[in-house]
N, C-alpha and C positions, 0 to 999 in steps of 0.2 A: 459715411464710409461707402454705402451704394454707392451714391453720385460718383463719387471719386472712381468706381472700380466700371461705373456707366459711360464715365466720361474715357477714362482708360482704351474700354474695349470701344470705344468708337472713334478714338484718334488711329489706333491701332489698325479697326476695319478699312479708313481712308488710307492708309499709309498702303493697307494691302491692297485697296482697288488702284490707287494712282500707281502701284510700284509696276504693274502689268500691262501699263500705259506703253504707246513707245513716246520714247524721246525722242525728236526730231532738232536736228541741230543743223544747219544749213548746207553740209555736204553729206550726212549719212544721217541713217536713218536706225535706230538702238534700240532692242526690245529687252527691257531689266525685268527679272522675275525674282520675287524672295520667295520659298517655302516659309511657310508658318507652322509650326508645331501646334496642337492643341491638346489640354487637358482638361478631365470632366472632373468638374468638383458637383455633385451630386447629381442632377437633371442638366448642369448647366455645362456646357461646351466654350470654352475658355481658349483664347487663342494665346498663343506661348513663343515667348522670342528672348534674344540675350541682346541686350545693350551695351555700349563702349561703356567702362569704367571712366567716371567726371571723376575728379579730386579738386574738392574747393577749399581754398585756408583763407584762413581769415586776412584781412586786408592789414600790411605789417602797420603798427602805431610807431612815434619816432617819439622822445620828450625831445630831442635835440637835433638841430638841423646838419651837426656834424654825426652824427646815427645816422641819418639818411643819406648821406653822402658818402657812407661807407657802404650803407646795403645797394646803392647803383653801381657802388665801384664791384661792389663782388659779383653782382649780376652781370655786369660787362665782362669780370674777370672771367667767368663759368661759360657764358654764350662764345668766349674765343678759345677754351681749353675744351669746353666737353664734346664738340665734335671729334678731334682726336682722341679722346678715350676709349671714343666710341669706332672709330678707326682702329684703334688698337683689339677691343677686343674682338672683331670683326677676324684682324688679320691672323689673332692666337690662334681664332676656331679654325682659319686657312690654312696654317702651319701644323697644325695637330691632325688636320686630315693628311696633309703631308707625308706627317710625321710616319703615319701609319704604314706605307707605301715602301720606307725609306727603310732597307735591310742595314746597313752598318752604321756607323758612329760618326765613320769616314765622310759618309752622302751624308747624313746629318747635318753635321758643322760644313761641309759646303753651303748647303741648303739655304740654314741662318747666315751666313756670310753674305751670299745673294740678297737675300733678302734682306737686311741691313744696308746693302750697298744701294737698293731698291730706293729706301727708306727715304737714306740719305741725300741720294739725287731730288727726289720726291719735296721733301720735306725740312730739309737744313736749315734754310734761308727762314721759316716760319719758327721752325721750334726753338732755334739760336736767339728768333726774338720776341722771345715772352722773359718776362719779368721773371724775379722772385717768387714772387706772390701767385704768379699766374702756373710756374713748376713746382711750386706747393699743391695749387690745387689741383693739379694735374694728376698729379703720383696719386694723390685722394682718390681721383675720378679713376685711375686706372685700378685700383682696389672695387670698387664700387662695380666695375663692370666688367669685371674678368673672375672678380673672385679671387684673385691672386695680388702679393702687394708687389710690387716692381721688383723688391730686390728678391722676394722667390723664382719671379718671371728669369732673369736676369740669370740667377744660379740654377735656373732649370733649360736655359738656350743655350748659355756661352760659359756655365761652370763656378763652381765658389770662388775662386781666387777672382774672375772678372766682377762678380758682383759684391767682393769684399772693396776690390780697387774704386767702383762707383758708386760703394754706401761712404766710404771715405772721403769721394771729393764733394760728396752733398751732404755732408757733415759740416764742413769748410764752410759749405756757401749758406747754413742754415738750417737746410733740409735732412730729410728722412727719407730714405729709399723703402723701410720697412713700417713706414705709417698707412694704416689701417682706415677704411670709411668706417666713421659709426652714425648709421643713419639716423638711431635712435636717441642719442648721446648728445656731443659735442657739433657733427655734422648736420642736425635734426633740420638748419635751415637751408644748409646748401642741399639737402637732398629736396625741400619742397619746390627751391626753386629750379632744379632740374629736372623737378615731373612739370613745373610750368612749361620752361623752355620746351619740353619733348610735345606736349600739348598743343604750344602756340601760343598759351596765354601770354606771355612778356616774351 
C-alpha cells in the first residue's frame, strides 16, 4: 500500500514540475501552471488534486452474430440522434433565459414561433431523415437531457391541444411523445453507450 501511495506522490510531483514547463509550439510560446492543494495526514504533506471521472463497462459478449449487429446498429443509431438531444437541450436553457425577459404571453409565442422557424430552416432536411428507430431514440435522448419528455416540452412551448395533436400522430407512426429515459432500467445500455460516445471511447 506504501509503494502504491510512493509511487502516486511521485507521478503526481513530475506532473507538477513538467506542468510549470513552458510549452513551446512553433509560433508561440505557453506557460501552463496547475495549483495543487495539499493535505497533512500526520507529519506527512500529501499533494491534493481532483481527476476527470473514467467510466469503464465491461466489453459487451454477443452469443449470436445477429446481437451484434443490432448493438452497431444502435450505436450508429445514438452517434446520429444524440448530438441533437443535446442541441435541444442547449436551446431549452436559451429559451428559458428568454423566457425570463419576455413580459407577455403575446412576445412569448412570438418568440417560440422564431424559433421554430429557426429550427426549421436549420434542421428539416436532417430530422425529416431519420428513421423510426432513430425518432424513437431521439424522444428517449431528449428525456435524458432536458429532464423533460417531449410531449411536456411540447405543452409547455406551444400548449396542450398542439401537444395532444403530435402525441397523436406519433401514436400513428409507433411512438411515444411521453416515453421516459430509464437509465437504470430498460435504457441501462443506451445510457453507457452515451457516456462512451461523450467520452470518445466508440
Amino acid at each position: 500500500m506504501n509503494r502504491i501511495i510512493l509511487l502516486l506522490s511521485v507521478c503526481v510531483l513530475s506532473l507538477s514540475s513538467l506542468s510549470a514547463q513552458e510549452l513551446i509550439d512553433d509560433s508561440t510560446a505557453v506557460t501552463e501552471f496547475y495549483i495543487l492543494r495539499k493535505i497533512l495526514q500526520g507529519s506527512d504533506t500529501l499533494l491534493h488534486t481532483t481527476i476527470e471521472e473514467v467510466s469503464v463497462f465491461p466489453e459487451p459478449q454477443f452469443d449470436r452474430r445477429r446481437d451484434m449487429r443490432r448493438y452497431e446498429r444502435l450505436v450508429y443509431n445514438l452517434k446520429i440522434v444524440h448530438p441533437y438531444a443535446v442541441l435541444a437541450a442547449g436551446m431549452l436553457d436559451e429559451m428559458n433565459d428568454a423566457f425570463v425577459e419576455l413580459k407577455t404571453e403575446r412576445e412569448r409565442k412570438q418568440f417560440v414561433k422564431q424559433v421554430e422557424r429557426e429550427l426549421m430552416d436549420e434542421f428539416e432536411d436532417e430530422l425529416k431523415s431519420l428513421t423510426i428507430t432513430q425518432g424513437r431514440l431521439l424522444i428517449k435522448l431528449i428525456d435524458r437531457e432536458t429532464g423533460n419528455t417531449s410531449y411536456e416540452l411540447l405543452r409547455e412551448l406551444r400548449g396542450s391541444f398542439s401537444a395532444f395533436f403530435w402525441q397523436a400522430v406519433a401514436r400513428l407512426f409507433g411512438s411515444n411523445l411521453k416515453t421516459t429515459f430509464d437509465a437504470e432500467g430498460e435504457d441501462k445500455l443506451i445510457d453507457q453507450i452515451i457516456v462512451m460516445i461523450e467520452n470518445g471511447q466508440i
